[in-house]
C-alpha positions in Angstrom: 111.6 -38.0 87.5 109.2 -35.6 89.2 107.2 -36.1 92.4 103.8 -37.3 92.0 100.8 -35.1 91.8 98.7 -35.0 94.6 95.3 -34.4 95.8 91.8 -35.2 95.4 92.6 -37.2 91.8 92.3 -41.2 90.7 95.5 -43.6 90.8 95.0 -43.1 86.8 95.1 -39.4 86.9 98.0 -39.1 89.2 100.1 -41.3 86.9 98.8 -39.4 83.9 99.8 -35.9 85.8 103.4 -37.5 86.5 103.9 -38.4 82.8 102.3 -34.8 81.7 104.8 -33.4 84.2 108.2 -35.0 82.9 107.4 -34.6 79.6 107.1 -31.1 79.9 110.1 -30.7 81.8 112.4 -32.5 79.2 112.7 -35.6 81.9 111.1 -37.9 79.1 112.2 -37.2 75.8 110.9 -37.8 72.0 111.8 -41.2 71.0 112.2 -42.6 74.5 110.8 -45.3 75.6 108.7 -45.6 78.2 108.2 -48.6 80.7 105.1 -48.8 82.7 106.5 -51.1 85.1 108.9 -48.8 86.3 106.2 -46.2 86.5 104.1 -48.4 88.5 107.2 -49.3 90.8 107.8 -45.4 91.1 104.2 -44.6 92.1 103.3 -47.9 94.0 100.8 -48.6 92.3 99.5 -51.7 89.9 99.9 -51.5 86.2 96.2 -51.1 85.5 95.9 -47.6 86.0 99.6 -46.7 84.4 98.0 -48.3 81.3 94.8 -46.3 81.5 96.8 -42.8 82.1 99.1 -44.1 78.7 96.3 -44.5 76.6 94.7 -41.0 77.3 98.2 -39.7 76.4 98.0 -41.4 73.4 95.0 -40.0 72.4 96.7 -36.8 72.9 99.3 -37.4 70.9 102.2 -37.1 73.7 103.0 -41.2 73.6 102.6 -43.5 70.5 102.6 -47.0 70.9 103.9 -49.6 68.7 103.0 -53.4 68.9 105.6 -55.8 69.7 107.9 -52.7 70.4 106.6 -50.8 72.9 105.6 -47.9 74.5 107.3 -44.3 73.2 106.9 -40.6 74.0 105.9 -39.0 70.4 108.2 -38.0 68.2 106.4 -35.5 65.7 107.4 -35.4 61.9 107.6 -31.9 60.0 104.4 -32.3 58.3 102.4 -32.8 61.9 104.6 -30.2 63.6 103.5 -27.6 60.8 99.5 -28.7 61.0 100.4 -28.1 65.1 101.5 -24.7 64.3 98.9 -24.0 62.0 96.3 -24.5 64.3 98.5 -22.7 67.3 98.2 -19.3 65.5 94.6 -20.0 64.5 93.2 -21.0 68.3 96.1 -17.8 69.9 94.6 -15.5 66.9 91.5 -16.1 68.7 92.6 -15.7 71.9 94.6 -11.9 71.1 91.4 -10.7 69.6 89.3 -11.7 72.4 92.2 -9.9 74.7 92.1 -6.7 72.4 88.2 -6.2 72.9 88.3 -5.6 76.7 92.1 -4.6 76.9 92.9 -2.5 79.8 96.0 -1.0 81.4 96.1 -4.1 84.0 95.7 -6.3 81.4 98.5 -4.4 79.5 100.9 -4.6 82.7 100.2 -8.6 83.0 101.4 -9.0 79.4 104.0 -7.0 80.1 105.5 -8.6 83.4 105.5 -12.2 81.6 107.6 -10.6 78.8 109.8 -8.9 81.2 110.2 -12.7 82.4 111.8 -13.9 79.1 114.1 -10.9 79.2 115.2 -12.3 82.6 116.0 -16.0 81.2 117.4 -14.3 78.2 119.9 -12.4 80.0 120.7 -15.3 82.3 121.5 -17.8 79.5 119.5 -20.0 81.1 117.7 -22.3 78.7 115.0 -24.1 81.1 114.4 -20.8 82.5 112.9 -19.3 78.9 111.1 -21.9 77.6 109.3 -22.1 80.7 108.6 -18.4 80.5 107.8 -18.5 77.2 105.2 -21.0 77.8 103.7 -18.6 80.9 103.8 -15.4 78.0 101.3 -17.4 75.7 99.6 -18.8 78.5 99.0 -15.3 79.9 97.3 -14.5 76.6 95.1 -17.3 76.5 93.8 -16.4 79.9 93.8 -12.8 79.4 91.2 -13.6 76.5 88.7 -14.1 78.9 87.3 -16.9 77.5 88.0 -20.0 79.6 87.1 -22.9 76.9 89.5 -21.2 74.8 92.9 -21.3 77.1 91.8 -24.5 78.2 91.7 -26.4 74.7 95.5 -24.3 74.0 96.7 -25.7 77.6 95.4 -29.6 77.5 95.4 -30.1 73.5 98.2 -27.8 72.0 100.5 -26.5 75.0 102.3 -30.6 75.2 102.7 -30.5 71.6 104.9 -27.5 71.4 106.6 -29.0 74.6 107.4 -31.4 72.9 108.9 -29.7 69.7 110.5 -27.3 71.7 112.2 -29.8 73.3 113.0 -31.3 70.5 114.1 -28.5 68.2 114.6 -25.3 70.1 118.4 -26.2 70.9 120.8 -24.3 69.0 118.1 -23.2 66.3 118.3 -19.3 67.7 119.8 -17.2 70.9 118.0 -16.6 73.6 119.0 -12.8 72.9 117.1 -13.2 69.6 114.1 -15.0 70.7 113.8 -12.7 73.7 113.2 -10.3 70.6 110.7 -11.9 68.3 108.7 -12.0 71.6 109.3 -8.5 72.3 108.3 -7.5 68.5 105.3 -10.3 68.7 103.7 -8.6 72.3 104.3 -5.1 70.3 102.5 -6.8 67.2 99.4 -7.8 69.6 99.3 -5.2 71.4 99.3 -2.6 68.6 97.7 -4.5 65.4 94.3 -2.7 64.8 91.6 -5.6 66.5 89.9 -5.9 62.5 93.9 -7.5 61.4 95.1 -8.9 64.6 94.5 -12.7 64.1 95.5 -12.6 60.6 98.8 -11.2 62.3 99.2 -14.1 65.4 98.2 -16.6 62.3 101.4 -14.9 60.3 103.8 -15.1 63.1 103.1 -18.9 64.0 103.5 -19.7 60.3 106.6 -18.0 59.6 108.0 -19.6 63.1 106.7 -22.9 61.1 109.0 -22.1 57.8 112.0 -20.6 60.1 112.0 -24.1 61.9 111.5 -26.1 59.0 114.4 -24.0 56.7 117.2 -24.7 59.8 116.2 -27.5 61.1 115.1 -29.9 58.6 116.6 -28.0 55.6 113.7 -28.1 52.9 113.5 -25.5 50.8 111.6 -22.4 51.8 109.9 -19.3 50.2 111.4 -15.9 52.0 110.2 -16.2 55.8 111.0 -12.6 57.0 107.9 -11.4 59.5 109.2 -7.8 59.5 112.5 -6.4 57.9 115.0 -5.6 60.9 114.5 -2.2 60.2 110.9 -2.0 61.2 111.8 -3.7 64.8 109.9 -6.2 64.5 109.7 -9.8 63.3 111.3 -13.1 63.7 115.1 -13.3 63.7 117.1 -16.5 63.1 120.9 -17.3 63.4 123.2 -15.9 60.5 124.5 -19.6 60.8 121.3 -21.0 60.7 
């Protein structure tokens, strides 16, 4: 498990930071159960405030808990995880359009280093090493909107959720070599999508992402999900296999 958090924060909050924390990192999985006693013997500290941290999670949809049962991290069905990437593409197609209206050169060369970052994981092989820099690329874009609010409603209320699929799902549904390139295409896509289309464009990506997942992974029937033709360089790739 990870270290606790610390600084100028309640018992409650550390524990909730510490749960947050190995969630995110794939310490705690979907469908495992979590015991606040051992939590509380980790931190040293009493069960009250292990409690009060787990039902904040809960109400943020990272932990469901079942009476009689116990206490699980969430496990999201396809018909959440496509209302979770629904709202994604609306709250980032915000976000890019807010970025477009001030865009600069620095702000350009920003985007750009955290793209070169999933390059980096993507030629290492190194699984742990994209996700997290995927996860810094569409932060960057939420803060680079300028509008503080914003990146903080897609960092504390969206950002677990896709942990958590990610997590869940990511694993053997496409290379790293082809998801380095649906983010290359996607920055190009934001970057160069006249301002007046460019949410309607984020909105498209995170739905066809939605239909790739839910055609490979949980195999129900979808309509064609191409976000560009190969041709164009652009759009989402998945796996011949897949």
């Amino acid at each position: 498990m990870p270290k606790a958090v610390k600084g100028g924060l309640s018992t409650s909050q550390k524990v909730e930071a510490f749960i947050r924390d190995a969630i995110y990192r794939g310490v705690l999985k979907p469908r495992e159960r979590l015991i606040e006693d051992d939590i509380a013997h980790q931190l040293a500290c009493s069960r009250g405030p292990v409690r009060e941290a787990v039902l904040r999670l809960e109400r943020d949809g990272l932990i469901a808990i079942t009476p009689r049962k116990g206490t699980f991290i969430r496990d999201l069905s396809p018909d959440e995880i496509e209302v979770v990437f629904s709202i994604r593409g609306k709250l980032e197609g915000l976000c890019v359009r807010y970025m477009r209206e001030e865009f600069t050169g620095a702000k350009k060369a920003v985007l750009m280093k955290a793209l070169d970052a999933i390059r980096a994981a993507s030629a290492s092989q190194d699984n742990e090493r994209f996700l997290q820099a995927d996860m810094r690329l569409h932060q960057t874009i939420w803060k680079l909107s300028g509008k503080q609010h914003l990146s903080r409603t897609l960092n504390t209320a969206m950002n677990p959720l896709f942990f958590l699929i990610a997590r869940a799902y990511s694993s053997g549904f496409i290379t790293l070599d082809r998801s380095y390139r649906n983010h290359k295409n996607y920055v190009k896509t934001i970057i160069e999508t006249p301002i007046a289309l460019v949410e309607h464009e984020v909105e498209l990506y995170f739905s066809t992402l939605y239909k790739n997942l839910d055609k490979s992974v949980f195999h129900r029937p979808a309509a064609s999900v191409s976000f560009f033709d190969d041709e164009n360089e652009g759009g989402l790739e998945l796996d011949e296999d897949s």
